[in-house]
Structures are given as structure tokens and as C-alpha cells.
Backbone bond lengths (Angstrom), bond angles and torsions (degrees), N, CA, C in turn:
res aa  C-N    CA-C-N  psi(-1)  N-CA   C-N-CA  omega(-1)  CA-C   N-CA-C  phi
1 X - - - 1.444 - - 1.528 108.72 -
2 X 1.346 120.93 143.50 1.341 109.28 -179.45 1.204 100.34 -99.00
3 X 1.817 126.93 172.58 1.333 121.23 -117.24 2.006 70.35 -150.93
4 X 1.616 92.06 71.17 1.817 110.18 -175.97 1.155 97.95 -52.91
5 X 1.656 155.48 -81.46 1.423 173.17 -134.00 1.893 74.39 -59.38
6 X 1.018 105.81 -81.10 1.405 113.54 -160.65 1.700 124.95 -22.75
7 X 1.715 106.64 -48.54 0.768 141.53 -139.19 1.862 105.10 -127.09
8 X 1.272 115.91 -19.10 1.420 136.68 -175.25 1.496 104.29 -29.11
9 X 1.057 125.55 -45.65 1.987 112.20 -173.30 1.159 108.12 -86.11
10 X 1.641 133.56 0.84 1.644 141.02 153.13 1.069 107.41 -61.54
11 X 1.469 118.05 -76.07 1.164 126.80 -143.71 1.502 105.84 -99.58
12 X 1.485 117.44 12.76 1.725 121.32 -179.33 1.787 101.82 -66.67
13 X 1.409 112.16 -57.61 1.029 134.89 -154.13 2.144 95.96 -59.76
14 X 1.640 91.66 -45.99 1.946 97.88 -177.67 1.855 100.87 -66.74
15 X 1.374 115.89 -24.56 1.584 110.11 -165.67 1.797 89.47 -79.26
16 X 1.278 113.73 -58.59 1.545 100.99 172.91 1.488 103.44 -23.28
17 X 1.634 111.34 -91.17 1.201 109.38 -163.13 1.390 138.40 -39.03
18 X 1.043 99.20 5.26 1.710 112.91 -172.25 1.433 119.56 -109.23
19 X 1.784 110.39 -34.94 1.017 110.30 138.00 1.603 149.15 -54.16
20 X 1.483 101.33 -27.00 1.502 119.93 177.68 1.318 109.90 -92.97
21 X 1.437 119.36 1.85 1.447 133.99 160.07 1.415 118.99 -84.49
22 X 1.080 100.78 -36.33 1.989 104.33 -177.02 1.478 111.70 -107.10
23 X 1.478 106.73 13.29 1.854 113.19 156.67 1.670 90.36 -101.73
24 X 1.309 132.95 -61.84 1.245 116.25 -172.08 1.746 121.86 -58.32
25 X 1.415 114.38 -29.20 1.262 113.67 172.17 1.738 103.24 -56.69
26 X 1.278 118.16 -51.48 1.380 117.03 -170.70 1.804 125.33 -90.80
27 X 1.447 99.29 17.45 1.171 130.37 172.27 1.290 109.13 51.91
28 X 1.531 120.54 82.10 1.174 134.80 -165.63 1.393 97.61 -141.19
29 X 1.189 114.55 124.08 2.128 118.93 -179.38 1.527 96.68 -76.28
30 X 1.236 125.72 153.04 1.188 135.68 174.52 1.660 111.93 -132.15
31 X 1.422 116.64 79.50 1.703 111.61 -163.86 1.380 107.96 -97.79
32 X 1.552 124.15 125.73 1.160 120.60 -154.86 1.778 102.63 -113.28
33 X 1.669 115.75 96.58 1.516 123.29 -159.20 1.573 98.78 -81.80
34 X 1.031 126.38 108.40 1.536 126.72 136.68 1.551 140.90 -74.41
35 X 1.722 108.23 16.48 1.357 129.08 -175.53 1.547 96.70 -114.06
36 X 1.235 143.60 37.24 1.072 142.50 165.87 1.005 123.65 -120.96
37 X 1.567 129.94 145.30 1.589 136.09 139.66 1.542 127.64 -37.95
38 X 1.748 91.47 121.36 1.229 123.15 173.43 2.095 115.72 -24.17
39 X 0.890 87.26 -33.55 1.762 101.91 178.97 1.547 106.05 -111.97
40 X 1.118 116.64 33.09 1.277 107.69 164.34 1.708 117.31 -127.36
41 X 1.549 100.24 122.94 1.626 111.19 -161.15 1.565 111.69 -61.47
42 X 1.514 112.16 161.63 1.142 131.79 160.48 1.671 110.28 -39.48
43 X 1.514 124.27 127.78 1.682 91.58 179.64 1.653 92.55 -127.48
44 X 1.426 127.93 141.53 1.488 145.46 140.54 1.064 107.04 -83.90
45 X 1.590 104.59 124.84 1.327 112.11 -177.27 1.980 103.45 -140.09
46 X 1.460 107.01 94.52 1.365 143.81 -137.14 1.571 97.12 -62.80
47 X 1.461 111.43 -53.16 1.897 104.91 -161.91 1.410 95.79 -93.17
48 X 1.306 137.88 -7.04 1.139 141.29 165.71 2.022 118.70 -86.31
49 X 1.311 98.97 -9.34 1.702 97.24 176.01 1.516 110.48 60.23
50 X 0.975 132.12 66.83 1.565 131.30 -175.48 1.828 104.75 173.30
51 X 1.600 88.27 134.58 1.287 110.99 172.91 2.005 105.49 -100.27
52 X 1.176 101.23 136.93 1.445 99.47 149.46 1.455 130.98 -105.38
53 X 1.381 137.68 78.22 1.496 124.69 -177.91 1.470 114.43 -73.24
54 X 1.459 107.75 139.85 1.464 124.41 179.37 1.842 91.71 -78.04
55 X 1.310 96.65 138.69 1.478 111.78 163.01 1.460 118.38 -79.24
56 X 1.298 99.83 -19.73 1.547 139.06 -158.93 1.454 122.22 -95.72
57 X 1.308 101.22 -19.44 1.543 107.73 -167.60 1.312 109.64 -79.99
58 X 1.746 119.43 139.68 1.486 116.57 -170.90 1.317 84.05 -122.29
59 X 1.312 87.65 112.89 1.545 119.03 161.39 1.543 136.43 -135.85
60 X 1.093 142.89 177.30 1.212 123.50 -165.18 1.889 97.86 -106.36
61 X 1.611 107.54 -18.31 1.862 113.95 -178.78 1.381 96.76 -75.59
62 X 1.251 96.50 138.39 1.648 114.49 157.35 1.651 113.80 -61.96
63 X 1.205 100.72 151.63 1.747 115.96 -156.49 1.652 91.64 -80.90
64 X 1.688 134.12 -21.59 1.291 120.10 -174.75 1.623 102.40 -83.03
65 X 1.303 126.97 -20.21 1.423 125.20 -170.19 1.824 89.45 -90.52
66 X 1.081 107.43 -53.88 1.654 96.14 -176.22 1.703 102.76 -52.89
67 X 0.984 130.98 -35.89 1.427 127.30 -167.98 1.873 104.67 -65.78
68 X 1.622 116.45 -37.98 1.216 146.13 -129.45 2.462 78.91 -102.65
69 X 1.341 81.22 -54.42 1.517 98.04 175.98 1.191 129.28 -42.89
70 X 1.892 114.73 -42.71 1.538 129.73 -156.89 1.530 96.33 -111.73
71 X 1.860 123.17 -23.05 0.823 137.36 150.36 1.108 120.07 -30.10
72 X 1.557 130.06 -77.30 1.455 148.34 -169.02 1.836 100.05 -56.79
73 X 1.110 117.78 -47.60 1.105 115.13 176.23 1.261 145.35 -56.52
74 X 1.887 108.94 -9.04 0.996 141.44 138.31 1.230 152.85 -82.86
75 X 1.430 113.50 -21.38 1.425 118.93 173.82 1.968 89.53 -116.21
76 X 1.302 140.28 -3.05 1.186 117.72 -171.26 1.549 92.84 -138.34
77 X 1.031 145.64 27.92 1.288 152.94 -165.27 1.562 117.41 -100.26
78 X 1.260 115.92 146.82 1.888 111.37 146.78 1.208 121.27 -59.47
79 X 1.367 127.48 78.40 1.730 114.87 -178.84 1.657 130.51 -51.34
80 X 1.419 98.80 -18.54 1.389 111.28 -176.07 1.636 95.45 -104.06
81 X 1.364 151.67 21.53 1.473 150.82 -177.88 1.830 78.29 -107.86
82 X 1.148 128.33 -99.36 1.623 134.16 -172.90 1.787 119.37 -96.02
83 X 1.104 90.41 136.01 1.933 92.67 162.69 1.331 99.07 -81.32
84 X 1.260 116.23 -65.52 1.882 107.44 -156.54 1.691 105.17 -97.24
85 X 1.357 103.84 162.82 2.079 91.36 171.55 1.149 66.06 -160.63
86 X 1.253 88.77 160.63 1.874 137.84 -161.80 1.763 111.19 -135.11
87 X 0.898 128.69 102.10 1.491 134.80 175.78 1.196 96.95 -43.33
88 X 1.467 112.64 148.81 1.626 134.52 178.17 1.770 94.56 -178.94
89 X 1.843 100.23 112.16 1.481 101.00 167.50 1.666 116.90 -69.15
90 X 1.606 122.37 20.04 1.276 110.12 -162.98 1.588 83.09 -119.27
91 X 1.454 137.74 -21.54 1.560 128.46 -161.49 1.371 114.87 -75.74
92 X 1.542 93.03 91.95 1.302 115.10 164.62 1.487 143.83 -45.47
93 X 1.409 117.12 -38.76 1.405 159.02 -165.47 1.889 112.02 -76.13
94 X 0.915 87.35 131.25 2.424 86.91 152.19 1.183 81.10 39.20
95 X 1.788 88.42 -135.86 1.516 124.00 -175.09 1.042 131.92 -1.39
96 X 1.507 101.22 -77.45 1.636 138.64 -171.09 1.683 109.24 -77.69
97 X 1.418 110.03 -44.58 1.847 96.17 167.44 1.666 98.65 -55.09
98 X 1.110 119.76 -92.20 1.636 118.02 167.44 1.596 124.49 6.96
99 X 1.130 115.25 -74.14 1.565 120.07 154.13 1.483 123.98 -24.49
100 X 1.798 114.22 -70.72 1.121 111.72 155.80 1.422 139.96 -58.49
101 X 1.202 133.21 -42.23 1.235 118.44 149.63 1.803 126.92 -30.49
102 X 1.391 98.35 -68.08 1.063 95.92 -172.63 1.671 113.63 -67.36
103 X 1.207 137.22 -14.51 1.445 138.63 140.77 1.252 105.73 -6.39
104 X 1.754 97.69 -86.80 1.244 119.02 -169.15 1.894 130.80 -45.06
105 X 1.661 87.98 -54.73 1.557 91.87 151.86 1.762 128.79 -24.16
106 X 1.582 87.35 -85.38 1.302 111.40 -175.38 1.639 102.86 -40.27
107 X 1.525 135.20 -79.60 1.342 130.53 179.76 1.312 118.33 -45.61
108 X 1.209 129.66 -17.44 1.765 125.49 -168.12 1.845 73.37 -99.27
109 X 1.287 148.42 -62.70 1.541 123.41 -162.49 1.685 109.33 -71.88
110 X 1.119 128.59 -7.83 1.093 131.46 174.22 1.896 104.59 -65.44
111 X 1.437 96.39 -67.71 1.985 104.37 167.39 1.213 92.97 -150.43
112 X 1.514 94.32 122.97 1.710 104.51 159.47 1.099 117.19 -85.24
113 X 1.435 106.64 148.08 1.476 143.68 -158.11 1.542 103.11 -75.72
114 X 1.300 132.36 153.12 1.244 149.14 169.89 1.667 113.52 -63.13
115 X 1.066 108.05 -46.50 1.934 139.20 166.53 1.010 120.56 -155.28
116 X 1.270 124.11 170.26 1.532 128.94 -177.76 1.454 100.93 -86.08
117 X 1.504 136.78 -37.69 1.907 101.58 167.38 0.956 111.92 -46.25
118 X 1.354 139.83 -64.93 1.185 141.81 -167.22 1.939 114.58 -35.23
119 X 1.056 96.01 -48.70 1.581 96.51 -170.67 1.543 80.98 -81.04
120 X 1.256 169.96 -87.79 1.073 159.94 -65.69 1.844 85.89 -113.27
121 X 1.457 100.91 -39.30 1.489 107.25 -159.97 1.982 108.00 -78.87
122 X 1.668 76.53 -32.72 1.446 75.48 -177.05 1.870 132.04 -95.42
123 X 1.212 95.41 11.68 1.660 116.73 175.43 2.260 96.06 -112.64
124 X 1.128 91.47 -35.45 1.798 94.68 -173.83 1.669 87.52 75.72
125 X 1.367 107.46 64.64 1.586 105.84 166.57 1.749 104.34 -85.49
126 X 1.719 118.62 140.24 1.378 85.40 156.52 1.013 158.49 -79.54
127 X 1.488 126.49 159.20 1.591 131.60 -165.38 1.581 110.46 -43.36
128 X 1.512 115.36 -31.85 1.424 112.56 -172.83 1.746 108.27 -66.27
129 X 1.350 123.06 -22.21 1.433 114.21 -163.10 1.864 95.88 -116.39
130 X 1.348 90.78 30.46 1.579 87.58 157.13 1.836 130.15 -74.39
131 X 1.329 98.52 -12.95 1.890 98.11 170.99 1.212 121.89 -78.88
132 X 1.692 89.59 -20.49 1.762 107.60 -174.50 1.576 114.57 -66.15
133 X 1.444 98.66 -46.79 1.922 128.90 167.06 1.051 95.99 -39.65
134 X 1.477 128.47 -76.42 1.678 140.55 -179.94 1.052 104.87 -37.17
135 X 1.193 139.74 -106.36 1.168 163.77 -166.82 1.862 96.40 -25.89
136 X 1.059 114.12 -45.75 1.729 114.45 -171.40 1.377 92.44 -73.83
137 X 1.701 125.34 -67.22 1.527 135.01 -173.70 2.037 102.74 -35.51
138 X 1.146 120.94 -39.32 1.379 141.31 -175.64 1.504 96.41 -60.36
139 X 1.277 105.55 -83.84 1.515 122.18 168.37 1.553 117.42 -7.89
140 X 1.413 89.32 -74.36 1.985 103.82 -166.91 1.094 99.28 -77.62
141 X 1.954 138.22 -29.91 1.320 126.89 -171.02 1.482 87.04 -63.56
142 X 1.265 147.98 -74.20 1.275 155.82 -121.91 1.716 96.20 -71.04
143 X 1.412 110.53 -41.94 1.811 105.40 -177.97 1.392 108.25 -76.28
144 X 1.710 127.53 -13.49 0.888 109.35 174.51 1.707 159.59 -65.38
């Protein structure tokens, strides 16, 4: 296993790409806006297949979990619950728990994590969906 924590500003740039590989495999646009306001969210926008990420957005999540986030909401989503979603590290609910989970999923099979601080620390997931971290890290250790 490679020893990701260790190594994190190498291999950040390949985990992007891997994500931006399995939206294009599943034909999902990924348009990355740097003409936006600071307060303006990540958007999935579901029957249209396309994310918009703010370059711009001040937030405290890292831009590969938000990507990983608006992602899930498209290939693992209720398509008929919302057309558009809007990132919020606080959406607890439906959708958005769903989203995050499956975030989390998705980046821990991409490269698993050393421990779950580590991934928690190193995406800046929030503290609330740390059982979720567990519970997945549990998961994938066990198939491994």
C-alpha cells in the first residue's frame, strides 16, 4: 500500500486525476469557474451531467472531496429527488448525507488512508461525518 499521508502533495494532484477520470468515464463535465463569488457553492447539476466547482469558494473542504461530493450526486443519487445541489459541509439530510458518504467511499478506494484522522485531516472533511470515515475505513480494510 502506498503510505498516501506521507507522501500527500505527490500524489494530491494523481487523486484529482482519478476523480476527473471517473466523471469523464461516466460522462459527467467537470467545469472549473474562477469567475465567481467567494460564497458561491459547488453546484451538481443532475439531468444535465455537470458539476460546476468554484475556484473561488471559501470554504474550509478541500476542493478534491467537494469535487468527490457533487460527483456522488450524480452517478449515486435520486435523480428525480433534485435537479441542481449546491455543496454545504453541514447537509445532513437525504441527498446530501448520501453525497457525503459516498465522497468518502469513493476517495478512501481511490487510496486508502493510513487512518481515518488522517483522511479527515487531509480532505478537511467535517468532524460530524467522522463515523461515516470509520465505518467506510472498516469496510474497505476488511475487503482488503
Amino acid at each position: 500500500m502506498t503510505e498516501f499521508y506521507n507522501y500527500s502533495e505527490q500524489l494530491y494532484p494523481e487523486i484529482v486525476q482519478n476523480v476527473e477520470s471517473i466523471a469523464r468515464k461516466d460522462n459527467v463535465i467537470v467545469i472549473l469557474a474562477d469567475n465567481l463569488l467567494s460564497h458561491v457553492p459547488d453546484t451538481a447539476l443532475v439531468k444535465s451531467r455537470a458539476i460546476i466547482m468554484n475556484a473561488n469558494f471559501d470554504i474550509g473542504v478541500d476542493y478534491c472531496y467537494r469535487l468527490s461530493h457533487e460527483l456522488s450526486h450524480i452517478l449515486y443519487g435520486d435523480h428525480e429527488a433534485q435537479a441542481v445541489y449546491q455543496f454545504s459541509e453541514f447537509g445532513k439530510r437525504g441527498e446530501e448525507l448520501l453525497a457525503h458518504r459516498n465522497a468518502i467511499r469513493m476517495l478512501m478506494a481511490i487510496e486508502m488512508p493510513t487512518t481515518v484522522n488522517d483522511f479527515m485531516e487531509f480532505y478537511h472533511v467535517p468532524s460530524w461525518l467522522e463515523q461515516y470515515a470509520v465505518d467506510v475505513y472498516q469496510d474497505l480494510k476488511f475487503y482488503e
